[in-house]
C-alpha positions in Angstrom: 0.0 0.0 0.0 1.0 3.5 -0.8 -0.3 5.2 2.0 1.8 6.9 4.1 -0.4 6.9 7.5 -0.3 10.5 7.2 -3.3 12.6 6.4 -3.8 16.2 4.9 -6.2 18.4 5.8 -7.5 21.6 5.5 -7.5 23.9 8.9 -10.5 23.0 10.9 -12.0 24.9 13.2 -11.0 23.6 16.0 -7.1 24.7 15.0 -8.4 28.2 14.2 -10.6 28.9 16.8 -13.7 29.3 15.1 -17.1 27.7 16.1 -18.4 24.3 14.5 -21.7 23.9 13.4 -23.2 20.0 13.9 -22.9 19.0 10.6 -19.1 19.9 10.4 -18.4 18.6 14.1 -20.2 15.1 12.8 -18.4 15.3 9.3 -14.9 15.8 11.6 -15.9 13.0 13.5 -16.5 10.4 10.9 -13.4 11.1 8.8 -11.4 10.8 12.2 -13.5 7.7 13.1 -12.5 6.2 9.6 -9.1 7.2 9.9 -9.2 5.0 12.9 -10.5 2.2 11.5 -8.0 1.9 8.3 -5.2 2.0 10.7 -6.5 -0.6 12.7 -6.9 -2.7 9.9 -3.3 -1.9 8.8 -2.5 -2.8 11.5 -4.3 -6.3 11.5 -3.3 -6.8 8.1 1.1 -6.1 9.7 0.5 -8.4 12.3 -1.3 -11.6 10.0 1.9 -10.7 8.0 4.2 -11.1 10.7 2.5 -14.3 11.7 2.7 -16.1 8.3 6.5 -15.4 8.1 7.0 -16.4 11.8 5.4 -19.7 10.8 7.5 -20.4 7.3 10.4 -19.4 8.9 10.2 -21.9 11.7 9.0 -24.3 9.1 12.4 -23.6 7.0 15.0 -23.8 10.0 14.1 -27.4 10.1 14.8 -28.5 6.4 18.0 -28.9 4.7 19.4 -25.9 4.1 20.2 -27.0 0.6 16.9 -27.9 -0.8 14.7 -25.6 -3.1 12.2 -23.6 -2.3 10.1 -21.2 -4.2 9.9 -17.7 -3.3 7.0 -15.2 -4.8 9.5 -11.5 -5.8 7.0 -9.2 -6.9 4.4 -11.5 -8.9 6.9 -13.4 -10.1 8.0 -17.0 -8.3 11.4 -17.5 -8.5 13.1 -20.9 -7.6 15.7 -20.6 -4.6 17.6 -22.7 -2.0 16.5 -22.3 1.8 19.7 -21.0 2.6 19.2 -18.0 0.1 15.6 -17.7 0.8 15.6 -17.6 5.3 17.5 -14.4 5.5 15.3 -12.3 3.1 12.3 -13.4 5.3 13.7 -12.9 8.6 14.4 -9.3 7.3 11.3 -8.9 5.7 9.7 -10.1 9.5 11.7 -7.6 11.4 10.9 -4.9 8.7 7.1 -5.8 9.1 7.3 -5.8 12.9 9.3 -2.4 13.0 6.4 -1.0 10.9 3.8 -2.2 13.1 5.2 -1.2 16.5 6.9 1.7 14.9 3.9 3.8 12.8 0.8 1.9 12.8 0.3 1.6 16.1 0.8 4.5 17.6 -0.9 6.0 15.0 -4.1 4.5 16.3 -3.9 5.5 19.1 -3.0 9.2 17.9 -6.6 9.1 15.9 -8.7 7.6 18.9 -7.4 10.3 21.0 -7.6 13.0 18.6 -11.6 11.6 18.6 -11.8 13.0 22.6 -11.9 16.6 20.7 -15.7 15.8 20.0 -16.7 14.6 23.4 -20.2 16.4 23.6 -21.0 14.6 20.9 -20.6 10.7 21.4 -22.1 7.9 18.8 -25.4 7.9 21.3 -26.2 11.6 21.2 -26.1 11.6 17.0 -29.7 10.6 15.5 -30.1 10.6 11.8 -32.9 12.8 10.9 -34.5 12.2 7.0 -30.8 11.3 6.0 -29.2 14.6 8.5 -27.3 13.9 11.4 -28.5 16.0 14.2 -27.4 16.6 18.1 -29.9 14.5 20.0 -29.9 17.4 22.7 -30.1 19.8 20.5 -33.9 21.2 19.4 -34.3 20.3 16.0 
């Protein structure tokens, strides 16, 4: 995946100071909320990756270090010896595990955090009224 876990965004009011009405407090919280929800499944999808190469690689110490093996490179499988293939996916491990621990993670939690910003408004106190998203305190 190309994305960087980084976001741009324009200024929002609550960086400049300026009120929010509902509709842009709700439309702040739902891109945060999604946000939220592709890290965590970046993050899911690092740590079934780190899994499946914790389990070859266990597999691979135990065979001959001479025999073949077949590696995919791109979309391409190339024919390889163990020997040749077990370092490139112990570094590709580490380099999975440093990007999980290292940018994913903490990323989430940066985003559920950044979601405290809209405390008056939690998922209970939105309604949906004729396809608007109103303040169920507020008099509509």
């Amino acid at each position: 995946m190309a994305d960087s876990g980084k976001s741009k965004s324009a200024p929002t009011a609550l960086s400049t100071g300026k009120a929010l009405t509902a509709e842009q407090v709700v439309a702040a919280f739902n891109r945060l909320r999604q946000e939220q929800r592709g890290l965590a499944s970046k993050a899911a999808e690092l740590e079934l990756e780190l899994n499946e190469h914790s389990l070859v690689i266990d597999m691979l110490r135990d065979v001959d270090p001479t025999r073949k093996c077949y590696r995919m490179v791109g979309r391409v499988l190339v024919e390889r010896t163990v020997k040749e293939v077990l370092p490139a996916l112990e570094s590709n491990k580490e380099l999975s595990l440093s990007n999980l621990t290292r940018y994913t993670l903490p990323n989430v939690g940066t985003r559920t955090g950044s979601r405290g910003n809209f405390s008056p408004f939690t998922d209970s106190d939105l309604v949906s009224v004729q396809g608007k998203w109103l303040d169920r305190n507020s008099q509509a």
